[in-house]
Rosetta silent file (secondary structure, phi, psi, omega in degrees, C-alpha in Angstrom):
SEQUENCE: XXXXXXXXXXXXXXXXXXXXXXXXXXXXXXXXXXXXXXXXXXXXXXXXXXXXXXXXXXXXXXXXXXXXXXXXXXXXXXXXXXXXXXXXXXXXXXXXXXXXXXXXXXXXXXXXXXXXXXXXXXXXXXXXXXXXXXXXXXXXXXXXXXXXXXXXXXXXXXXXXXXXXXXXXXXXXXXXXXXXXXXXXXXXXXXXXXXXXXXXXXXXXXXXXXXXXXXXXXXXXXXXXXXXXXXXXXX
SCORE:     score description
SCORE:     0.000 S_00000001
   1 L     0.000  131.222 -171.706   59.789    1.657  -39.433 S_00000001
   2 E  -100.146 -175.356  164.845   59.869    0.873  -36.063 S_00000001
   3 L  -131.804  124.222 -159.894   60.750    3.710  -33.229 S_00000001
   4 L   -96.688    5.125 -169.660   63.681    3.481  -31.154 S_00000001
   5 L  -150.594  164.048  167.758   63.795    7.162  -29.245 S_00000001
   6 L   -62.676  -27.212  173.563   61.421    9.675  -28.330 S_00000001
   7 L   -54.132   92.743  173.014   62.233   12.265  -31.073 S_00000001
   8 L   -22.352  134.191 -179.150   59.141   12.897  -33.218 S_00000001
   9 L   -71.718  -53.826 -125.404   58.354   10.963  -36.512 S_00000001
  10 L  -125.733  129.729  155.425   55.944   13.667  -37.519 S_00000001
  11 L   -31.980  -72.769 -156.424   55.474   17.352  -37.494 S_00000001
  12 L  -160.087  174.220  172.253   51.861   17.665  -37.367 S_00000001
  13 H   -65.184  -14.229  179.786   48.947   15.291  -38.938 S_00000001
  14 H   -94.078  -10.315  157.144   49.599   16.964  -42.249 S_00000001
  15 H   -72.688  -45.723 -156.739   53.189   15.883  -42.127 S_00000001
  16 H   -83.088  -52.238  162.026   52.442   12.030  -41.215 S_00000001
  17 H   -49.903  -36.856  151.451   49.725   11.959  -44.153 S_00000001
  18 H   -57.839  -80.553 -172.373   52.365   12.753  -46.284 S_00000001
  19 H   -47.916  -35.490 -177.528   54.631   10.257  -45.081 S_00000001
  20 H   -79.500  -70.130 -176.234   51.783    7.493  -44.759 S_00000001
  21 H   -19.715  -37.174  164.125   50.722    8.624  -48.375 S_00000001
  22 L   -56.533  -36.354  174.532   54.546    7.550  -49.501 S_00000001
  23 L  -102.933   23.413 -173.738   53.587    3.883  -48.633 S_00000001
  24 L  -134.040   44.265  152.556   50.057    3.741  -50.245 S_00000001
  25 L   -42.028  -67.300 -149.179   51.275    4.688  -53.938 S_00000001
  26 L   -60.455  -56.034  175.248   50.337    1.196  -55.407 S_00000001
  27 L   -41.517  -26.255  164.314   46.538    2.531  -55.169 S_00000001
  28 L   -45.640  101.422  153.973   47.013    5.531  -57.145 S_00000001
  29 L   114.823   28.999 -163.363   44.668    5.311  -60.398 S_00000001
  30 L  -119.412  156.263  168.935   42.486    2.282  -58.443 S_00000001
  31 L   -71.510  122.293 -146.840   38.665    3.015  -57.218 S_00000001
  32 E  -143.691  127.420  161.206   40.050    4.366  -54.351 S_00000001
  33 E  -149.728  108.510 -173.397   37.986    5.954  -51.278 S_00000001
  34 E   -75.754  119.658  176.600   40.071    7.301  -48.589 S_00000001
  35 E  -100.611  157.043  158.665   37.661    7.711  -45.178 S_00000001
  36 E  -117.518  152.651 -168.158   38.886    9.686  -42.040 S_00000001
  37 L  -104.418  119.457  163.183   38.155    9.049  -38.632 S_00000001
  38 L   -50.953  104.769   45.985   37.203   12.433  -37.245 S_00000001
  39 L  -102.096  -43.008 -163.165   38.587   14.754  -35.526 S_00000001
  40 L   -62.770   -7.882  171.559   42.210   13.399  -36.042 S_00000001
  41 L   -98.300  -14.402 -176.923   42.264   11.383  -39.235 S_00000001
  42 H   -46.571  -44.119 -166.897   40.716   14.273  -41.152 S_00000001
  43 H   -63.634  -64.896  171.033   44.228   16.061  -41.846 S_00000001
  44 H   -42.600  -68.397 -164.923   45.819   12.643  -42.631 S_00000001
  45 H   -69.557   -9.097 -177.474   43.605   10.765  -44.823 S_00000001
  46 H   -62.890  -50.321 -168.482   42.972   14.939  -46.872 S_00000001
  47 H   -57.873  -41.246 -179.948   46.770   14.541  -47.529 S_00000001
  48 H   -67.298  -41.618 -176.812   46.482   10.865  -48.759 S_00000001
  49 H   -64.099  -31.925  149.481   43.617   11.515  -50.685 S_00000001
  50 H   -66.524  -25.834  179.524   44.948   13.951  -52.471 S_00000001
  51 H   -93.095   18.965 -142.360   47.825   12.282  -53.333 S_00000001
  52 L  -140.177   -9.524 -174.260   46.509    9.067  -54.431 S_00000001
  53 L    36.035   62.305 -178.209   43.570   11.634  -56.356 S_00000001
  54 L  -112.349  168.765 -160.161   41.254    9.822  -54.744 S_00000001
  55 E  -103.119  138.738 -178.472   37.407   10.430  -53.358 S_00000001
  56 E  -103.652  118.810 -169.655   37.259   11.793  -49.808 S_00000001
  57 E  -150.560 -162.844  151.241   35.260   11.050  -46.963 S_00000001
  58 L  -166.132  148.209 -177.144   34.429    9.914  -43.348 S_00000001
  59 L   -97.543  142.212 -154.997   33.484    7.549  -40.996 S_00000001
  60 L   -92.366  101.069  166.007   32.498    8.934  -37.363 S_00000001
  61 E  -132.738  129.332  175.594   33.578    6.392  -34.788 S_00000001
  62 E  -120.286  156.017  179.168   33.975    7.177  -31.464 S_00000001
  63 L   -63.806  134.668  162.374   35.687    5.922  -27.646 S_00000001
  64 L  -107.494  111.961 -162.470   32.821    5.065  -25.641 S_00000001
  65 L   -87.025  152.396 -176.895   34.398    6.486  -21.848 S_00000001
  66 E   -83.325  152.757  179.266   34.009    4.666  -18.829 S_00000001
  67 L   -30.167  -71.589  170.646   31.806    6.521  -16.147 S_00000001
  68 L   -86.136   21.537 -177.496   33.916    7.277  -14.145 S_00000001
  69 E  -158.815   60.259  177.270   36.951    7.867  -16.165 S_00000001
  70 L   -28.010  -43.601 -131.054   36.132    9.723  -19.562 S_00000001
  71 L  -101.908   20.475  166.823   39.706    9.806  -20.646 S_00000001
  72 L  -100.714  165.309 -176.200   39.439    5.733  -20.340 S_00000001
  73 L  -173.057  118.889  161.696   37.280    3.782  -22.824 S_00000001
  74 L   -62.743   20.689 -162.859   35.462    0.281  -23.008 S_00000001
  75 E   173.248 -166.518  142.316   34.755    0.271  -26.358 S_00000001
  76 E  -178.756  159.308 -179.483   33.693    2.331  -29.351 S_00000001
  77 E  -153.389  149.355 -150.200   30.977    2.986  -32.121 S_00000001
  78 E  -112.816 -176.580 -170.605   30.274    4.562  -35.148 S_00000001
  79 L  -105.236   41.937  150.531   28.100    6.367  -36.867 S_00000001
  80 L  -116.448   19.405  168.467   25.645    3.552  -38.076 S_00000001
  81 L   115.242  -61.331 -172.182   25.324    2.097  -34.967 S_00000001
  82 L   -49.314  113.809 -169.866   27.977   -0.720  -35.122 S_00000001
  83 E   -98.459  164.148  178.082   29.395   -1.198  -31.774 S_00000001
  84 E  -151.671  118.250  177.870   32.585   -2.991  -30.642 S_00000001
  85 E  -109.363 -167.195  174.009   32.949   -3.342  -27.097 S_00000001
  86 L  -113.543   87.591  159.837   36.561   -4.241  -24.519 S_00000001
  87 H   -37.536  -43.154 -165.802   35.093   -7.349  -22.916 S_00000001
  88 H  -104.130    8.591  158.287   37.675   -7.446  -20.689 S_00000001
  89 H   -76.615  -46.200 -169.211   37.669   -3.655  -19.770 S_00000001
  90 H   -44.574  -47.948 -170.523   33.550   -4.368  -19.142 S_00000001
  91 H   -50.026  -58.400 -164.114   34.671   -7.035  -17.051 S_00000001
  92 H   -50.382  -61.565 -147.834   37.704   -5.257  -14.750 S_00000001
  93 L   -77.478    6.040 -175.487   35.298   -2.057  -14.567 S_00000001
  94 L    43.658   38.926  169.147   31.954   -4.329  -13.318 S_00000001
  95 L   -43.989   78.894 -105.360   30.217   -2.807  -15.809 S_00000001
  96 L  -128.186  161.295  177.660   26.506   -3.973  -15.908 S_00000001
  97 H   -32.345  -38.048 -155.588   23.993   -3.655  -19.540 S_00000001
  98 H   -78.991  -57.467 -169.304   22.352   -0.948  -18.250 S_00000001
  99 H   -56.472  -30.037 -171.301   25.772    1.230  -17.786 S_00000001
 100 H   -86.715  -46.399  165.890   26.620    0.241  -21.133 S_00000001
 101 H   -47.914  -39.195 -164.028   23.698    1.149  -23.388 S_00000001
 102 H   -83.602  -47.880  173.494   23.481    4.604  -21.234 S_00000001
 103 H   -36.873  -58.857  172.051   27.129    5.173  -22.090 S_00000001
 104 H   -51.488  -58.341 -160.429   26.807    4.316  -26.068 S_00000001
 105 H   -74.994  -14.309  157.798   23.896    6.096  -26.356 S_00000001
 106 H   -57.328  -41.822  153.169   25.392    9.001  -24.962 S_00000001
 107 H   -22.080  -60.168 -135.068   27.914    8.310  -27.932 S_00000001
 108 H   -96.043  -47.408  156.858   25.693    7.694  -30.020 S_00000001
 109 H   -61.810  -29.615 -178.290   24.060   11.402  -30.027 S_00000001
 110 H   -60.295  -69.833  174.758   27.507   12.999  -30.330 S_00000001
 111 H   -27.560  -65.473 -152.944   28.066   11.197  -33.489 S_00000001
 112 H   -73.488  -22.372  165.719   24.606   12.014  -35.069 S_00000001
 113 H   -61.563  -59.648  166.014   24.979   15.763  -34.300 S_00000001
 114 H   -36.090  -64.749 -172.070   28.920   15.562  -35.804 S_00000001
 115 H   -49.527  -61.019 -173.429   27.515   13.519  -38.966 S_00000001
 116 H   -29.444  -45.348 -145.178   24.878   16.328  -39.560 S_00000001
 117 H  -100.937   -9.757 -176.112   27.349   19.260  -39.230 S_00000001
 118 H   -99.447  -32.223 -170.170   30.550   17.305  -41.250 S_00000001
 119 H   -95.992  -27.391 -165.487   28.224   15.722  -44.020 S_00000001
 120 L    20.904 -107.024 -164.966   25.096   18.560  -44.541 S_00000001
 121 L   -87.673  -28.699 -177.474   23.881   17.811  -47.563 S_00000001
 122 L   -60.539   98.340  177.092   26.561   15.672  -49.060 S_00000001
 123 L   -40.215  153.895  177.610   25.645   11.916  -49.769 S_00000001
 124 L   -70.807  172.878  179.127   28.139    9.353  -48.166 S_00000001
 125 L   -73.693  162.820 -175.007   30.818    8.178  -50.721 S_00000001
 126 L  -105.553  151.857 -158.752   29.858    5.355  -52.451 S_00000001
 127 L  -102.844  -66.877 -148.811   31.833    2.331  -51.337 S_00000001
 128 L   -47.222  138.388  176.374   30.735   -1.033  -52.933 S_00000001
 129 L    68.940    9.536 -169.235   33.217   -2.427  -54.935 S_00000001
 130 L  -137.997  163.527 -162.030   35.775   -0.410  -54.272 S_00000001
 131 E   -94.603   88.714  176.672   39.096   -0.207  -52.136 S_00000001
 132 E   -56.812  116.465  161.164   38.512    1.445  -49.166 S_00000001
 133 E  -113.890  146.591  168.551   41.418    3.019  -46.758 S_00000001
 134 E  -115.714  111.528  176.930   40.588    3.789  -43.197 S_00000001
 135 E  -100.305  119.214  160.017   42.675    6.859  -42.003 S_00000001
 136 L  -123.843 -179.305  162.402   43.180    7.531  -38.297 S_00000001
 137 L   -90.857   -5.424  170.542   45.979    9.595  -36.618 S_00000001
 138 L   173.864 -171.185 -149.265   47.485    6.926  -34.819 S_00000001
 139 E  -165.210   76.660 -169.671   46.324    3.434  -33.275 S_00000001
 140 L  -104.090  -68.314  168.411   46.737    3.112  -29.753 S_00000001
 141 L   -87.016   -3.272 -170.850   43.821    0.096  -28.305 S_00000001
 142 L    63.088   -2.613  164.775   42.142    0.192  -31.943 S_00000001
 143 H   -30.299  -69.393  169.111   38.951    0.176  -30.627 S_00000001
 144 H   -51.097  -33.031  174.007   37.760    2.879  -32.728 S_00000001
 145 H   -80.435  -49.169  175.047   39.289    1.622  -36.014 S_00000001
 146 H   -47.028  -33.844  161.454   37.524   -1.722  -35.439 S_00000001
 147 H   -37.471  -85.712  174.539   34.639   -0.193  -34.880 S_00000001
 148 H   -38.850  -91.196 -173.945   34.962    1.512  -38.327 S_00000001
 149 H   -16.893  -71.402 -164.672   36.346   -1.412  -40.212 S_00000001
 150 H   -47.110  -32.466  174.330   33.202   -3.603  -38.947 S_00000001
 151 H   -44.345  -91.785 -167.937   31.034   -0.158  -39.774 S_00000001
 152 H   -60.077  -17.930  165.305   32.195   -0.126  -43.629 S_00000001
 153 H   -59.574  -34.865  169.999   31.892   -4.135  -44.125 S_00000001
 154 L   -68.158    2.928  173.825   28.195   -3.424  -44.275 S_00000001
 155 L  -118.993   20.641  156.345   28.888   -1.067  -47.267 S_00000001
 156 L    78.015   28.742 -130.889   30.124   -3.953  -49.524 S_00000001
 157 L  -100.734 -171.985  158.979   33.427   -2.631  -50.224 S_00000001
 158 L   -62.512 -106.976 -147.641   36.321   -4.821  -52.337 S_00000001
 159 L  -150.864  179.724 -175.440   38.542   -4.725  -49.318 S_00000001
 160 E  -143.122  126.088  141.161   39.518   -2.351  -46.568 S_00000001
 161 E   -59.418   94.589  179.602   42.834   -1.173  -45.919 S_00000001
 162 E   -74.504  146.625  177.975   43.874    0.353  -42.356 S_00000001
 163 E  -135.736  149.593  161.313   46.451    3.035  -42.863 S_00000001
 164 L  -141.131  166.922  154.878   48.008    5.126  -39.950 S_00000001
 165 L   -57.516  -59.081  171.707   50.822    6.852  -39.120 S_00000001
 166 E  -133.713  144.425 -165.319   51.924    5.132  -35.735 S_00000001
 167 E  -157.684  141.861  151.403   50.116    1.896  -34.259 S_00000001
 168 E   -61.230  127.063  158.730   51.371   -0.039  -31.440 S_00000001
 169 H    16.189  -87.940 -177.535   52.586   -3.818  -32.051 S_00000001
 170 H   -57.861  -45.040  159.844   49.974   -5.741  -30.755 S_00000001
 171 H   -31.186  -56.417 -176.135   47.289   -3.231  -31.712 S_00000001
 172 H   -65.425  -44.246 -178.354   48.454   -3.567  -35.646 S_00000001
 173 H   -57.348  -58.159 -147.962   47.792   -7.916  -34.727 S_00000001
 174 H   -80.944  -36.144  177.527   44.432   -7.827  -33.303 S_00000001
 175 H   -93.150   21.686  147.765   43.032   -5.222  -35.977 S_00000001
 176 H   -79.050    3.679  159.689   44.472   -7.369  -38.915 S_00000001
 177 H  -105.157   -1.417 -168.936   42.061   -9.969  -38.221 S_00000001
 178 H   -97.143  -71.065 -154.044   39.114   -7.201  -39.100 S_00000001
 179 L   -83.151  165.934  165.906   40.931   -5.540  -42.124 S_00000001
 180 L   -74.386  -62.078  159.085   42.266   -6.939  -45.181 S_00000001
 181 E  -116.451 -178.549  156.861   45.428   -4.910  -44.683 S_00000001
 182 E  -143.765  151.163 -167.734   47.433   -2.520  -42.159 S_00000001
 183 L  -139.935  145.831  177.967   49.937   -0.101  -43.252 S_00000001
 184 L  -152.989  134.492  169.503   51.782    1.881  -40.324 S_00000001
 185 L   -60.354  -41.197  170.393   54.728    4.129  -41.000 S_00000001
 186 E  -136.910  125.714  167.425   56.094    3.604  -37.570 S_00000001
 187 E  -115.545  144.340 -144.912   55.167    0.376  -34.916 S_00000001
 188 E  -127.565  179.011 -168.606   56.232    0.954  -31.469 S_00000001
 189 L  -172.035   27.128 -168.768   56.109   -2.073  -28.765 S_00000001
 190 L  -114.562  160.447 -167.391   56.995   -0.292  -26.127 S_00000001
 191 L   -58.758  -33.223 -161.862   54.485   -0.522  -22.753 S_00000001
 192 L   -96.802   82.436 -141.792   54.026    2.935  -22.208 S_00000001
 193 L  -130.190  131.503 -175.410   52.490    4.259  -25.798 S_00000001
 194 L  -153.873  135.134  172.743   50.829    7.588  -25.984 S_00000001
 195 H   -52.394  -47.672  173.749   50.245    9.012  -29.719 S_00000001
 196 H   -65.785  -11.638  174.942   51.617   12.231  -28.692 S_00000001
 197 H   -59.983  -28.311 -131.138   55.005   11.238  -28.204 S_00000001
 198 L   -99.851  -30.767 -179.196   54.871   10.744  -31.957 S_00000001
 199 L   -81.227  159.563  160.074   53.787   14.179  -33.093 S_00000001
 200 L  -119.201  -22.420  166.883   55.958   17.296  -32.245 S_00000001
 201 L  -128.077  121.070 -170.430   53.272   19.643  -32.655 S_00000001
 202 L  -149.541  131.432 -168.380   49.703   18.051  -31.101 S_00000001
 203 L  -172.023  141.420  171.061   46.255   19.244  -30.539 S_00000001
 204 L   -71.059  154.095  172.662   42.720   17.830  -31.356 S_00000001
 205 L  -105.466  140.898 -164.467   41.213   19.494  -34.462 S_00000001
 206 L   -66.371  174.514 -177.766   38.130   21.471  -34.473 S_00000001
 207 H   -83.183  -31.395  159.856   35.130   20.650  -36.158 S_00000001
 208 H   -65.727  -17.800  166.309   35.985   23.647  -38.013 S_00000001
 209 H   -63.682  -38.510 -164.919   39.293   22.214  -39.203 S_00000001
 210 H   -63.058  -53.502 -171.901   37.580   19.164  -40.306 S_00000001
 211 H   -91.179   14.828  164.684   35.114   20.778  -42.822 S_00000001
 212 H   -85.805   -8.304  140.181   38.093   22.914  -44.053 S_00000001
 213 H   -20.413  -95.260 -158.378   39.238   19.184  -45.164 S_00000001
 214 H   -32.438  -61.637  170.881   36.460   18.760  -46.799 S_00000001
 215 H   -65.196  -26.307  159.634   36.887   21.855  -48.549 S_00000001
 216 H   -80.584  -21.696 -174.905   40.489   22.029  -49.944 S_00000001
 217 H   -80.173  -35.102 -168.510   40.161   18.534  -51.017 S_00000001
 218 H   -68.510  -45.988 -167.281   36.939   19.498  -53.048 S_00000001
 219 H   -75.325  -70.669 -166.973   38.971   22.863  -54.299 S_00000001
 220 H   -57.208  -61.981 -141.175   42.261   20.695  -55.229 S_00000001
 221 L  -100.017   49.793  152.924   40.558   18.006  -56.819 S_00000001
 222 L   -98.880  -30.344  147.177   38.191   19.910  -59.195 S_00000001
 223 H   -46.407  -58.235  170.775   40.616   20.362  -62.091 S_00000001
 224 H   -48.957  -24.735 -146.848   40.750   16.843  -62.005 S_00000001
 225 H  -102.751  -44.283 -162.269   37.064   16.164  -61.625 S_00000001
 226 H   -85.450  -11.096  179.434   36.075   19.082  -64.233 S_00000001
 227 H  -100.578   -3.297  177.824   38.520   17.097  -66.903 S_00000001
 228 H   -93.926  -39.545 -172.244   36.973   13.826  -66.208 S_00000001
 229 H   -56.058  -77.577  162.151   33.432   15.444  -66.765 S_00000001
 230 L   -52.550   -1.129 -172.644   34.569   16.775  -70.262 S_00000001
 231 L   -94.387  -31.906  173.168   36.743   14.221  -71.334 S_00000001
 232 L   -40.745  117.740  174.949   33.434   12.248  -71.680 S_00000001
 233 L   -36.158  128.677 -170.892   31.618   10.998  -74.886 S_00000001
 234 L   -98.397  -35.069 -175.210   28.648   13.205  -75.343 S_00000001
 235 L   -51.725    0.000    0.000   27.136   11.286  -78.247 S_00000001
């Protein structure tokens, strides 16, 4: 669907995972592991995951901000490390090695405190072999999903799906040579692209929102979980 007016697709992130959930059907009953990119994909990929009864999880990738302009961003990296930077932001912005490494690594702490406090105890999901979607809340330079895509190629999977809500044009081309697929409910083309147009009610989600994710999806999906455990052969 593309979008021709300003008039929100989506209520909130828990509306637009529903509606992105509506085009990711064919995966229902497949090894399926929906990841979210935290804070803003949590809501989204909980709804998909649920509907698709699939195992829930996430990968931490974050904008790496330019010095002088946090809400700007050269780049981004996740939380094994796997960096992706915007060569030609590095360039414009004279960036020099030194500026960049101090930047990441500033990143790069952020992350490992977030993984600690969203994962605690909980092993990552296991991947290998299996059909991975990568949930964000929207897709404006893609930095951050590439990041993640390259992030989860090192965790073997059968293929990786991008899924979003709203992705810009060009955005959906360049991170389609990284994924296997991209699914976007609505692609927009127009120059002036902000995520929030897209939303009618928008705010970042707390860290506490995040592990309440964690926790309804664990709570919903335990009938299911507790009938696969007994449905087993015991002999």
């Amino acid at each position: 669907m593309r979008h021709t007016n300003k008039e929100p697709a989506f209520e909130n992130r828990y509306d637009a995972g529903h509606k992105l959930a509506e085009k990711l059907l064919a995966y229902k009953g497949r090894p399926v592991v929906v990841m979210g990119i935290p804070n803003g994909g949590a809501p989204v990929a909980l709804n998909i995951a649920l509907r698709l009864e699939a195992d829930f999880d996430l990968v931490i990738s974050r904008k790496i901000p330019l010095p002088l302009s946090p809400e700007g961003g050269f780049g981004a990296v996740t939380d094994d490390g796997t960096t992706i930077l915007n060569e030609t932001m590095v360039k414009q912005a004279g960036l020099t090695p030194q500026q960049i490494n101090y930047q990441a690594s500033k990143v790069r702490a952020d992350i490992r405190q977030r993984s600690l406090l969203y994962h605690q105890e909980k092993p990552p999901a296991l991947t290998s072999e299996k059909t991975v979607i990568v949930v964000d809340d929207g897709m404006a330079s893609g930095y951050t999903m590439m990041a993640a895509v390259e992030s989860l190629r090192h965790r073997h999977p059968r293929e990786i799906v991008v899924a979003v809500p709203v992705a810009h044009e060009k955005t959906i081309k360049e991170v389609s040579k990284r994924a296997d697929k991209v699914i976007a409910v609505v692609v927009d083309s127009s120059p002036k692209f902000y995520l929030a147009d897209f939303y009618r009610f928008w705010n970042e989600p707390s860290d506490k929102e995040v592990l309440q994710c964690f926790k309804e999806w664990r709570i919903r999906r335990r009938p299911a979980i507790d009938l696969t455990i007994k449905s087993r052969p015991t002999g």
